[in-house]
N, C-alpha and C positions, 0 to 999 in steps of 0.2 A: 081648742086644741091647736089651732095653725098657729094663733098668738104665744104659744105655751113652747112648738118646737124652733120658733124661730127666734125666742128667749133664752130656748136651750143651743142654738145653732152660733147667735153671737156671743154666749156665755163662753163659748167651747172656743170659738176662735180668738175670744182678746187671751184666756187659760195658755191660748197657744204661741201668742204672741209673741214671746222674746227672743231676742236674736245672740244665738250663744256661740260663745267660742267653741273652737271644734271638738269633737269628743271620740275617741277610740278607746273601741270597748275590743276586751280578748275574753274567748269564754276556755269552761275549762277543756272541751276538744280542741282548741286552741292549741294549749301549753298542756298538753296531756297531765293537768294534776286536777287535786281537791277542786271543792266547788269555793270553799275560805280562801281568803289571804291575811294574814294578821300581821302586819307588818311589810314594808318595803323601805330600800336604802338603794344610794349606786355610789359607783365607783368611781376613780379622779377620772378613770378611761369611758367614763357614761354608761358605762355598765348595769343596767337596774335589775336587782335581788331583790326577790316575794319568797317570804317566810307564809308558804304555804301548810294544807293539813297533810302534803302528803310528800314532805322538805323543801329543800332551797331552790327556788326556780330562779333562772338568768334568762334576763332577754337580750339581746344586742341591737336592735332595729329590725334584724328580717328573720331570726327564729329563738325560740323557748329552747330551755336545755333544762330538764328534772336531776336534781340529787337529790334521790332520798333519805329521808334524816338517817342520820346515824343508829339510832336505835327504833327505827321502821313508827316512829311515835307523830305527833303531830307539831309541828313546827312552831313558836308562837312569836318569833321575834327574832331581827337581823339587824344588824350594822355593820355599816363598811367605815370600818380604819386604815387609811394607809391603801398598803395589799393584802391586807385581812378581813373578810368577811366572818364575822361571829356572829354565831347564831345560838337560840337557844329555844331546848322540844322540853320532851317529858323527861324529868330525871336527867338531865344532859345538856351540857355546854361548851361548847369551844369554837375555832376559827377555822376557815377554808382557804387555801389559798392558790392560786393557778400554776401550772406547773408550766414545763416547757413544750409539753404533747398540749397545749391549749383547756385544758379540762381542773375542774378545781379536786382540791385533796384535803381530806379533814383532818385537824387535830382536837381531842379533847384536853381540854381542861380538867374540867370534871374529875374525871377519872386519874388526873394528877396530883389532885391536890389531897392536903392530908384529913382536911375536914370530912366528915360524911355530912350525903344529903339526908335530907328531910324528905321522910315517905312520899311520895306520891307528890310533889315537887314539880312543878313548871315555870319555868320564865318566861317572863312576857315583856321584861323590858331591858332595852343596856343601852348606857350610854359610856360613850368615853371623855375623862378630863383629864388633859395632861399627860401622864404616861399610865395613868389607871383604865381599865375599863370594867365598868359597873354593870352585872348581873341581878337582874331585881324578881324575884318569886313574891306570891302572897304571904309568902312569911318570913321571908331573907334575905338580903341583901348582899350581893358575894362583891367588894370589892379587889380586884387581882392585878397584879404590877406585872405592866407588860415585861418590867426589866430583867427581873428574878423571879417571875413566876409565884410570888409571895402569895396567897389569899389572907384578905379581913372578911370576918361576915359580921352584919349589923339583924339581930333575930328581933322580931317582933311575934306576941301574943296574939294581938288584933289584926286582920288582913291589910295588906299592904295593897291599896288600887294601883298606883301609880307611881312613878316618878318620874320627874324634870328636871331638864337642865336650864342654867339661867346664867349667863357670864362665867361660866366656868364652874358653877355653884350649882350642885345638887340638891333639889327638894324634893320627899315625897311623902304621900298621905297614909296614913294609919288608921281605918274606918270606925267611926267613935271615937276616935282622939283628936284627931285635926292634921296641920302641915307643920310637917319637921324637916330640920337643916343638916346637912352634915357638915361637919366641919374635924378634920385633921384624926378622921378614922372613926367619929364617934356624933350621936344624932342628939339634935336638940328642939325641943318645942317652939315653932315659930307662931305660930297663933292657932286657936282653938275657939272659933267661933261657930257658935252652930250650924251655920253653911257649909264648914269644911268637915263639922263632924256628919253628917248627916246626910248630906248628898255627895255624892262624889265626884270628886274635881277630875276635869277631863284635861285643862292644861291650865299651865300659868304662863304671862308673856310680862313683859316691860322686866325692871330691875330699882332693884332698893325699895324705896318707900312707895313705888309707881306701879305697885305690882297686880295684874289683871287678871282675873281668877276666873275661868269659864268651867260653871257647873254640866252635871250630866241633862238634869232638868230645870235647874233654875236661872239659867243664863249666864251674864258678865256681872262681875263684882270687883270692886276696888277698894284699896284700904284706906281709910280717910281714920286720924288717931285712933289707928290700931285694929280699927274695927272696920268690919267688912260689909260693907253696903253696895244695892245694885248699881251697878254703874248707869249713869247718865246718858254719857257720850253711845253708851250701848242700850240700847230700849230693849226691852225684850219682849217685848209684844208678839212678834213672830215668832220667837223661841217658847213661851209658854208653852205651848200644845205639844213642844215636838221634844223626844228623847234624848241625847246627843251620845255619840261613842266615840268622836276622833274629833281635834280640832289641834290647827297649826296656824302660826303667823307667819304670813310669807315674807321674803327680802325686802320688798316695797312697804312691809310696814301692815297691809290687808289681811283680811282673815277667811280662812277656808274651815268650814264645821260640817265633819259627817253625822249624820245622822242615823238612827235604827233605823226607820220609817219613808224618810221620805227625803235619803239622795243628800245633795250636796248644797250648801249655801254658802255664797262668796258673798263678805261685804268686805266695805272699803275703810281705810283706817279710821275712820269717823262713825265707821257702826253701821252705814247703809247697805243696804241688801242689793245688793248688785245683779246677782242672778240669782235663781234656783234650779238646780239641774240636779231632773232624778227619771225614773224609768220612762215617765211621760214624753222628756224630752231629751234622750237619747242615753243616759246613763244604762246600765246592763242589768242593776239590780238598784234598791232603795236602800239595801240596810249597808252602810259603809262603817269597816270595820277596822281600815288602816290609810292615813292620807301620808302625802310625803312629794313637797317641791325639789322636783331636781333643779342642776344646773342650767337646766335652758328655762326655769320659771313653767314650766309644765308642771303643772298637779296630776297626781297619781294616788289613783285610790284601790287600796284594798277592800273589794266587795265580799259581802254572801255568796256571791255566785260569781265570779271572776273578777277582774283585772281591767279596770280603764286609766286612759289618760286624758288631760284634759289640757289643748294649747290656748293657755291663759294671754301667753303675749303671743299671740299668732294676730297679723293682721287684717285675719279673716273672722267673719260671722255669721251662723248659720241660723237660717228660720224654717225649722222639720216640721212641716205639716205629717206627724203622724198619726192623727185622724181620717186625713183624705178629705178637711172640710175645706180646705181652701183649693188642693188640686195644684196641676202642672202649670207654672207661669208660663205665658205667650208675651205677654206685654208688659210695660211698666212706664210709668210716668207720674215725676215730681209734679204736681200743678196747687197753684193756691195753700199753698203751708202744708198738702196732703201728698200722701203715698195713694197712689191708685198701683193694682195689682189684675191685670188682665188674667184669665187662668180659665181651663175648660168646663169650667164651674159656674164662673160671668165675673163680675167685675168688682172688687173689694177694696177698701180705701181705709186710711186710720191718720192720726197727727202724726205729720215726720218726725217732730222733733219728741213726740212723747210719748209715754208706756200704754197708750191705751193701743186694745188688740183691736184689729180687725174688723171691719162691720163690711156685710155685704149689702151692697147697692139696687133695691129692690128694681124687678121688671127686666134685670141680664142675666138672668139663668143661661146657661148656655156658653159654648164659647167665644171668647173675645181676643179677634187676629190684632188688633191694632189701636194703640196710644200714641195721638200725639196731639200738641199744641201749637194751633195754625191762628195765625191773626188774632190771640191772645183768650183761644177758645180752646177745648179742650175735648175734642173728638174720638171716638172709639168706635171702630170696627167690628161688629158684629155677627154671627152667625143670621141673628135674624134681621138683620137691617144696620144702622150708620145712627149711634147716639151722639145727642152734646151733653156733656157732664159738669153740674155745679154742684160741689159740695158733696150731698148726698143723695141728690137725684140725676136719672138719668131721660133726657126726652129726646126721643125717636122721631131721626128729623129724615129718615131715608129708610122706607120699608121696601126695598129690594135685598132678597136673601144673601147674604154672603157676602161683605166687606170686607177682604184681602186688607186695601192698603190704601191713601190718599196721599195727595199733593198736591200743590199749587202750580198751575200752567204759567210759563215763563210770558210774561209782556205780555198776561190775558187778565187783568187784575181783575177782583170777586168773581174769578173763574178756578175750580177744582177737579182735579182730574182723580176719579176714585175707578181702582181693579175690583171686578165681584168674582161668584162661580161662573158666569156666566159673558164674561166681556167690560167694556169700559164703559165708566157714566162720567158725564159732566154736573160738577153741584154749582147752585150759581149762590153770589150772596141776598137773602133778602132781611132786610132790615139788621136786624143783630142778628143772626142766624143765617144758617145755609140749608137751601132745599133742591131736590132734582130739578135738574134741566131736560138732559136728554141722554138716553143711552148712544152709544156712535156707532152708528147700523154698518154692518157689513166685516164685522167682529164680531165671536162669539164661547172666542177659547176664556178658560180659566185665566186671570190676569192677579198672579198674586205680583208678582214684580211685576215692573215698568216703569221705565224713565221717559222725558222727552228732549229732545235736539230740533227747537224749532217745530215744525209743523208736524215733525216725524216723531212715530211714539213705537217704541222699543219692549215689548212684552217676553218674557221670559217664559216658559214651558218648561219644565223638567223631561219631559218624556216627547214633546213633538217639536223643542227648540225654539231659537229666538225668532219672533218677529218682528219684522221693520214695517213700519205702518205708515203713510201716509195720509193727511187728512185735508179737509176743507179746512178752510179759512177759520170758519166758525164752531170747527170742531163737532160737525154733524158726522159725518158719514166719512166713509176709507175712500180713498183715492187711487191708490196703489197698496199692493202689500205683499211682500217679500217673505219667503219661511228659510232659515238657514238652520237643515238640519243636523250638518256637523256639532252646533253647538246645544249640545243637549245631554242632560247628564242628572243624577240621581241628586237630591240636595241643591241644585247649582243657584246659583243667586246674582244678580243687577241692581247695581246702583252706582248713581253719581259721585264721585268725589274729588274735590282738588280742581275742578274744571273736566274731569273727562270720565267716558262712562264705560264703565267697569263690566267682566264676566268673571264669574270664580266657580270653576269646577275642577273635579280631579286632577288636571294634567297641568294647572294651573292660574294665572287669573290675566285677563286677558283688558288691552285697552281698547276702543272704538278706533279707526284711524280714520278720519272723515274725508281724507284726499282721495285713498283708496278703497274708501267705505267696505269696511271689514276689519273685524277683531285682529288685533293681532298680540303674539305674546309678551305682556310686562315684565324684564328680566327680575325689576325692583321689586315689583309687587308679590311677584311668584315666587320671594325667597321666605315668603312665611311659615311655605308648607311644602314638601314635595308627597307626591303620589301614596307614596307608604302610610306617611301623619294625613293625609287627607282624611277628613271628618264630615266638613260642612262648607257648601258654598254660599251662607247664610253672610251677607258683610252687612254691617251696623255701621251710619256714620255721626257723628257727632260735632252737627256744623259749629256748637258752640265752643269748641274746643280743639276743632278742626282735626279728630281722631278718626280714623278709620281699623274697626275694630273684624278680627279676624279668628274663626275657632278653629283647632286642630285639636288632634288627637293628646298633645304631651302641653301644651299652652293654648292659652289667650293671648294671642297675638295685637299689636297695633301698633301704626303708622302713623305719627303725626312730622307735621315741618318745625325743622330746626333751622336756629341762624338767621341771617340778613338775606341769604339764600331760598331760605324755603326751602331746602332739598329734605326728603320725607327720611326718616331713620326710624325704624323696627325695633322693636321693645316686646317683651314676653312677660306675661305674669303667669309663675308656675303654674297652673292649676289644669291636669289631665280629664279628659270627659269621664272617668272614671268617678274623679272628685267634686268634679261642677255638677255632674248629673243633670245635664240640658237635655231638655228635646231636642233630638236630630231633626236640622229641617226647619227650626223654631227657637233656635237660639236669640236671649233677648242682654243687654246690659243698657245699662241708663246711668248717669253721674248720679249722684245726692245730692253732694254737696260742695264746696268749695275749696274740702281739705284735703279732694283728690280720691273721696271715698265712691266704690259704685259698686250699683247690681245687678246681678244675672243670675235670670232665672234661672228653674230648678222642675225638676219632671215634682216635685213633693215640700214644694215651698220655693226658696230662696237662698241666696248665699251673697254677702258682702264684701270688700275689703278696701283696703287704705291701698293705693299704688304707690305713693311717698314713704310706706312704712316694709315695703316688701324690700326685704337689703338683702343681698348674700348672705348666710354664716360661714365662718370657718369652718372645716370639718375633715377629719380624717377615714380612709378606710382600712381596714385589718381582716386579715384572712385568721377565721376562727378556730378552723381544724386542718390539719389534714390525714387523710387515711392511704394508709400502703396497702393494698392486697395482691394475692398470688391465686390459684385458682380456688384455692379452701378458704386461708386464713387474711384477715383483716388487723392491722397495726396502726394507734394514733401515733404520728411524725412529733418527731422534737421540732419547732420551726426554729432555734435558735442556733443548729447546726447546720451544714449542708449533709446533705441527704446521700448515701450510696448505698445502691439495692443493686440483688442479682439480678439478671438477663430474667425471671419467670418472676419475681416480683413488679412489674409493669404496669399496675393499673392504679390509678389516681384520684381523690376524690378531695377538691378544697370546698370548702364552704368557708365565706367569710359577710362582713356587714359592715355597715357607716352606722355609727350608735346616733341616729338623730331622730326623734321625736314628734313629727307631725304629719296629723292627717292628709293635709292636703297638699304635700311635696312629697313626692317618689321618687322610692332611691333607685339609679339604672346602675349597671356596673358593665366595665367594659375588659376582660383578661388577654394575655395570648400566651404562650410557649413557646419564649424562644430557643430553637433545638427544633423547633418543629413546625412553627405556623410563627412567622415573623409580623406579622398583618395585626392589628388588633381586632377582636372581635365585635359584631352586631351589639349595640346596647341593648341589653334585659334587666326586669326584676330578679329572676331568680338569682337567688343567693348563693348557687352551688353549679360546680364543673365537675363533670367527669371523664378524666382521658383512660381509655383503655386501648392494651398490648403495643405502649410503648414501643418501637424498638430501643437498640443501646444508644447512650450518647449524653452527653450532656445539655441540662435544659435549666431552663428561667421561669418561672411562673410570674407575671406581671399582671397586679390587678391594678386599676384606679373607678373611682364613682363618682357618680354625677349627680346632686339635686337637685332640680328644678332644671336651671341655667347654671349652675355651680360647682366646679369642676372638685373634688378633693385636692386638700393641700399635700397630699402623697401619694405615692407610688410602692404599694405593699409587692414584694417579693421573697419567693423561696426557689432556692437552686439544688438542683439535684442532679445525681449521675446514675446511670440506667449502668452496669457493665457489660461487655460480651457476653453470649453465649461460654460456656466453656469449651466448646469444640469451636472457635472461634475469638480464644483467647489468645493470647501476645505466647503464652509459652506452647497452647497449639500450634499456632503459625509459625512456631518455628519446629516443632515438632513435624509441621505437615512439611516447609519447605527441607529439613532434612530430609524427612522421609521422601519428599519430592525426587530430592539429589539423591540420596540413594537407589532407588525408583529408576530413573534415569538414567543413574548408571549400571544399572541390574538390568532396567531395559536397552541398553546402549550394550552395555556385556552380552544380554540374552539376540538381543538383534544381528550385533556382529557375530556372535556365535550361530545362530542362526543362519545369517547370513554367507557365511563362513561354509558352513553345513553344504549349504545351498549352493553355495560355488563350487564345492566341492563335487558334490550330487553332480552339478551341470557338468562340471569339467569332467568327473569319470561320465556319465552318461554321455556327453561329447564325444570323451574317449571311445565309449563300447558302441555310440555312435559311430565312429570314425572308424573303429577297425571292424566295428559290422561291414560300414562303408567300404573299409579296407578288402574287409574277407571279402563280399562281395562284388568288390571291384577284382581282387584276387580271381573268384570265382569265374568271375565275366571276364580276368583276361586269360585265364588257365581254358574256361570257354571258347572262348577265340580260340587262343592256342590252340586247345584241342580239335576245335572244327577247323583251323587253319591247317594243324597237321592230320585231321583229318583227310582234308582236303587234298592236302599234301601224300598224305598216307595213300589215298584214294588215287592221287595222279601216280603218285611212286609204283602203286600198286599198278596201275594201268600200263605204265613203263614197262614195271617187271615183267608184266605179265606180256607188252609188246613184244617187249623184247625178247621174251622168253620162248614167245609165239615164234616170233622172227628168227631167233635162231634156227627152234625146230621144224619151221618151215624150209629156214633154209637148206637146213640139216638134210630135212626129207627131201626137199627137192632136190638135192646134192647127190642125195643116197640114189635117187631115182634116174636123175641124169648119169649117173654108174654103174645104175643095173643097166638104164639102155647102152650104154657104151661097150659095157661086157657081151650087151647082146651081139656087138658088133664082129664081123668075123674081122676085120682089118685090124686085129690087135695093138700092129705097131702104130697104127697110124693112130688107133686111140689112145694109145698108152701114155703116152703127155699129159692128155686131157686127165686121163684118170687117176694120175699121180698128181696133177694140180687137185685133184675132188681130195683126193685121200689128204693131201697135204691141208687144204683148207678147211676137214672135215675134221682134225685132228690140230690143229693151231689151237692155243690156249687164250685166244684174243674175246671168243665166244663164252668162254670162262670168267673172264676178268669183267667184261662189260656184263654182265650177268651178274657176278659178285659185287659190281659196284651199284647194278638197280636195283640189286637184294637187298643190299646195306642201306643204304637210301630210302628204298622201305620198310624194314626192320631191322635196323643198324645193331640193336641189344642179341639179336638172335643168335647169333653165330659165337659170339661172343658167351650167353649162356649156359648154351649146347656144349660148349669147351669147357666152361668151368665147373659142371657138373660131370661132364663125362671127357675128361683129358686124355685119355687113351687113346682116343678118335683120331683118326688120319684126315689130312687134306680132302681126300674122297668121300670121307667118312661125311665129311663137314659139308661136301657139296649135295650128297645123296641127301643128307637131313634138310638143306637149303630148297631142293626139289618137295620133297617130301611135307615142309611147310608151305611150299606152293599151291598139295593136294595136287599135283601133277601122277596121272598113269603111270605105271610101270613103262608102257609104249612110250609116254610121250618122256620120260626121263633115259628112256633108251637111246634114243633122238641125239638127245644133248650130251648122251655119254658115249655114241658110237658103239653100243654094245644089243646085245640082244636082250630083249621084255626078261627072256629067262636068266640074263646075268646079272637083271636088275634084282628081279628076288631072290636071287643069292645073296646079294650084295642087302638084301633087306633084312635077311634072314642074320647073316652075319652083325650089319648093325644093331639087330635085336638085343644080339650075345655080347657085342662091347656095354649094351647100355644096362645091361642086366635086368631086361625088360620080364614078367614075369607069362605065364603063359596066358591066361586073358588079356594080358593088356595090349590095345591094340598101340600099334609101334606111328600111325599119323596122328590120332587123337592124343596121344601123348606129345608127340613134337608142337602140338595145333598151341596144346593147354603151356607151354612155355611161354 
């Protein structure tokens, strides 16, 4: 049983052997159609059309776009003419062609022409010659003039498989009859051998009498006089067993044949079988049911089950371990005419130069860190120890676990300095082989790097950083030893190159300075990768070729010296860690050969390529749609005009592509908006942009792409204009600055009016301010006044009343001094005396000074007493003058010389001038004056 699986184990890995060009495969959640494709063609612009089951699918590089047939039937067959894609389903034929909204638009034929079809009716083939194009069904042949729209049809009785074009010359088969010609609208019998009646011809190639006829199941045949025999140059040995349903000769002259069963076979213009490529080794499906060489020499196959391509002239090659029996390469190394292939599996080896697959190296199960060829030996790194490798054995010359890495100690000859899990050993040489010496005590970390400088040995740690080691002489034991844990980092990697020892982690790659003993940063070497593309600080060096090899995220980077100078210059080969598919951490390439060809590993095999055949292509990018929407509805864009939308139509969607063809170069694109973002954008895959709520204004869409290193050779743009708002359009604004100005002057009117108002308001308010002020200044001096004549009144009064005193005192005293005088008996003697009393007692002087303190205190009185009662005598006016005094009857006797009782006469009388009535008293009436 163990000899039985290990006959099945190498069976399975030479089966897996070959190293094929690259292969991209689209399923149908892909390109959202059918699981068929029956036919493919592209366009001058590289556009590739699949005549699918469920219509015309277009790719462009980074997406699918479905049209479904015209009459919702199944698709069987597509060509592109010109800018015409025709295509033909069930019952129906005609062309598609792209509009200026980016999207294609059908016309039938069919339904133009005057012939009727034939029930139940499909085409499966059309080719164009000339300005015809040829419509082929199992029973008809439609030829139709593209100029006038003319149709000829050529009917056949027996089913029509096929037909081909040939130099301009149409042949096709008639099953039971043979291969017939057409010629000048009408078919003629070109030979009828029983090959061509009986099996059915998949294609013919070469021209005139050289003509190569590949059956469905009997292979190649050529015509030798007339007659059709198997070809020579073509064995068919390998074809026997297998079906065929598609086969093409390509530009170079080679041939591609699909098969029902089992995928794809490329031989070479001499017949050799070059590759086989079907489900095993990477194709999507086995039964191929449409092939078709585009312009870049890419094969494209119409499967059962989707859509692959295949880059024939890519100068890469890939070996899919999709079994898992080989596993993830770690190492590799050319030695002795063999490929040795290190992988966590153990160690596997085959002839470089030939087909034979794979054998693995019995006793290296497990994985294997390291290959290489030291002093013409051929050593390998181990999990379980340190082999030497001849041929196809391998002998364990160091059973300490875990061999990281080796190398030779500088000016220590048959001394080797090997990293374990565990710290560093020295190997020494014995005889033709190398065995332990000694491990170097006082070290104990993991040593997968390490270099040395002289006595000093340099360990790398990813996670506890570098150390710098000192040792003895003899390389026992540490000395000294330094940890620098600044330099420490996930992936990071040590090694020598050029004369100086190298660090490479995230932040960038660092060189030793030995003056200043410490890294410091290489501007040169640190331009292969910055931060962002950081991958791996894994560096590979290749003394033989003096390459220093470097991975990042978007390239495989390396350094080698150019010129009479030496100075180092930076080279990229496309290939993203997407595409390499390395172990992070365990990145490996190796040269092959001398034609520039090399390899690196792969987490599930391997991958190849030529560095001398990797060139730029030309290439263009085009923006494939664009969409307007608003907040409901969506609009595909004319790109042919410039674009103006309302202010609410604002939101943007381009999608566009570089129509190029290969697995392992990614297309990046870079756009911006000018009007909006003048900056070019971050590089990405994604194929599509979307700006949304615009504002107004005028804008640029600018895209360009990038493959690999390869800039497009254009600058795709579309321009557009956003307008205003409508309330913030050109006849608003002037609407608002009128309405402004009017505004202004409505409020310049309402203000001064207002204003106006208001002054107004103030000024009378001031006013009735002021003559408040007035009145009550009036008041307060009418106040004054009146307390002044009060005052006045009050002294006048006091006068009056002095005086009035004064008189009647004098009066009495007068009176008195005359009664005593009278008393006197001496008459004569008094009699003087009392003629001066009488005289003075009777003078009008007491009158007048009297009338004048009267007037002085009620000057209006005398005055109104007369103009009411003007009948009044002088006396009259003086008894009323007393009588407003409120003076006695007595005491106005006084002043009048008369008696109390002649006073109220004289009262009684003034009653009767004043016509006073009989209550009314005669003072209170004079008071109330």
């Amino acid at each position: 049983m163990k000899y039985v699986s290990l006959f099945f184990l190498l069976t399975t890995i030479g089966l897996l052997s070959q190293e094929l060009p690259p292969i991209q495969n689209f399923y149908p959640k892909d390109y959202h159609g059918e699981n068929q494709n029956w036919a493919i063609s592209q366009s001058p612009k590289r556009l590739v059309y699949v005549a699918n089951s469920k219509g015309l699918m277009e790719f462009n590089g980074a997406s699918w776009q479905l049209y479904p047939s015209p009459n919702e039937t199944i698709m069987r067959s597509v060509k592109v003419v010109d800018d015409r894609i025709y295509t033909g389903c069930f019952m129906e034929f005609g062309y598609w062609q792209k509009n200026n909204l980016g999207t294609l638009s059908y016309t039938s034929i069919s339904k133009q022409m005057s012939v009727e079809l034939i029930e139940d009716e499909e085409f499966w083939n059309i080719i164009n010659v000339d300005d015809y194009v040829v419509f082929q069904s199992l029973r008809r042949i439609y030829i139709w003039n593209v100029n006038n729209g003319m149709v000829k049809t050529i009917d056949s009785e027996s089913t029509i498989t096929k037909m081909f074009e040939i130099d301009q010359n149409i042949y096709f088969q008639r099953m039971g009859e043979g291969i017939f010609k057409l010629e000048s609208g009408s078919d003629f019998l070109l030979f009828e051998d029983d090959i061509v009646r009986n099996d059915e011809v998949i294609n013919i190639f070469g021209s005139g009498k050289d003509l190569l006829i590949l059956t469905k199941n009997n292979g190649f045949y050529t015509l030798e006089n007339d007659v059709l025999v198997p070809s020579n140059a073509f064995p068919n040995t390998f074809l026997s067993n297998l079906s065929l349903y598609a086969g093409i000769q390509l530009r170079d002259k080679s041939f591609v044949l699909g098969s029902v069963s089992d995928g794809l076979l490329y031989l070479s213009d001499r017949g050799e079988l070059l590759y086989r490529i079907n489900q095993d080794t990477g194709l999507s499906n086995n039964t191929v049911l449409s092939l078709f060489e585009d312009i870049d020499s890419n094969i494209w196959t119409g499967l059962d089950h989707g859509v692959s391509y295949v880059n024939l002239k890519a100068p890469y090659r890939v070996f899919n371990d999709t079994k898992g029996v080989l596993g993830s390469v770690y190492a590799s190394a050319v030695y002795d005419g063999n490929l040795y292939l290190g992988t966590n599996q153990g160690l596997f080896y085959k002839p470089l130069n030939g087909n034979n697959g794979f054998r693995f190296i019995n006793g290296t199960q497990e994985q294997v860190w390291f290959l290489k060829e030291i002093d013409g030996k051929l050593l390998c790194g181990h999990n379980s120890g340190t082999f030497e490798i001849k041929g196809d054995q391998a002998t364990k010359i160091v059973s300490i676990q875990g061999a990281w890495n080796m190398g030779k100690l500088p000016n220590r000859p048959g001394l080797l300095l090997q990293g374990n899990y565990d710290g560093l050993y020295v190997l020494v040489r014995s005889g033709d082989s190398w065995r332990l010496r000694n491990k170097i005590s006082g070290f104990n970390n993991s040593s997968r790097y390490f270099e040395t400088l002289g006595n000093q040995i340099f360990v790398n740690h990813e996670y506890n950083g570098v150390f710098k080691i000192e040792v003895d002489d003899s390389f026992f034991g540490v000395k000294h030893m330094v940890k620098d844990t600044l330099l420490k980092g996930s992936n990071s990697g040590l090694v020598k190159y050029n004369g100086n020892l190298l660090y490479a982690y995230k932040n960038g790659i660092l060189h030793y300075d030995e003056d200043d003993q410490r890294f410091v940063t290489d501007s040169l070497l640190s331009r292969a990768y910055t931060e962002e593309e950081y991958e791996s600080g894994k560096l590979v060096v290749h003394e033989e070729d003096k390459k220093l090899w470097i991975f990042n995220k978007s390239n495989i980077s390396f350094f080698e010296p150019i010129g009479l100078t030496n100075s180092l210059k930076i080279k990229n080969v496309p290939l993203t860690k997407e595409m390499r598919g390395d172990i992070l951490g365990y990145e490996s390439i190796i040269k092959l050969n001398e034609d520039g060809t090399y390899l690196v590993g792969k987490t599930s095999g391997y991958l190849t390529f030529n560095i001398n055949e990797i060139k730029p292509k030309d290439f263009g990018v085009y923006i494939g749609s664009i969409t307007n929407s608003d907040n409901t509805d969506e609009t595909l864009l004319d790109q042919m005009t410039e674009g103006s939308f309302a202010s609410n139509e604002n939101n943007f969607n381009f999608s566009f592509y570089a129509p190029v063809y290969n697995k392992y170069l990614s297309t990046q694109y870079q756009f911006r908006l000018k009007g909006m973002y003048d900056e070019w954008s971050n590089w990405s895959e994604k194929a599509e942009v979307f700006y949304e709520n615009l504002p107004f204004g005028a804008y640029t869409f600018d895209l360009r792409a990038k493959i690999g290193n390869t800039m497009s050779n254009n600058t795709a743009s579309y321009s557009f204009v956003i307008a205003k708002p409508w309330y913030i359009s050109n006849v608003m604004i002037a609407l608002y600055v009128l309405g402004m100005v009017l505004l202004s002057f409505f409020m310049h009117f309402a203000y001064k009016r207002y204003y106006r108002k208001q002054r107004q308001k103030l000024i009378e308010k001031n006013k009735r301010e002021l003559e408040l002020t007035q009145v009550q200044n009036e008041k307060e001096i009418i106040r004054i006044k009146n307390e002044r004549l009060e005052i006045e009144n009050k002294s006048k009064s006091k006068e009056l009343a002095a005086s009035t005193m004064s008189i009647i005192k004098k009066n009495e005293l007068l009176t008195n001094i005359k009664n005593e005088l009278n008393s006197i008996e001496d008459k004569e003697m008094v009699r003087p005396v009392i003629k001066i009393i009488d005289k003075s007692l009777n003078r009008n002087d007491d009158w007048e000074l009297f009338q004048e303190a009267f007037n002085n205190a009620d000057s209006e009185f005398l005055k109104k007493v007369k103009a009411l009662h003007p009948n009044l005598s002088p006396n009259d006016l003086r008894l009323c003058a007393y009588l407003r005094l409120n003076l006695s009857s007595k005491e106005i006797a006084q002043l009048l010389h008369i008696s109390p009782r002649s006073v109220e006469i004289k009262r009684y009388r003034l009653r009767k001038k004043m016509d006073l009535r009989q209550g009314d008293n005669l003072v209170g009436y004079i008071l109330k004056l």
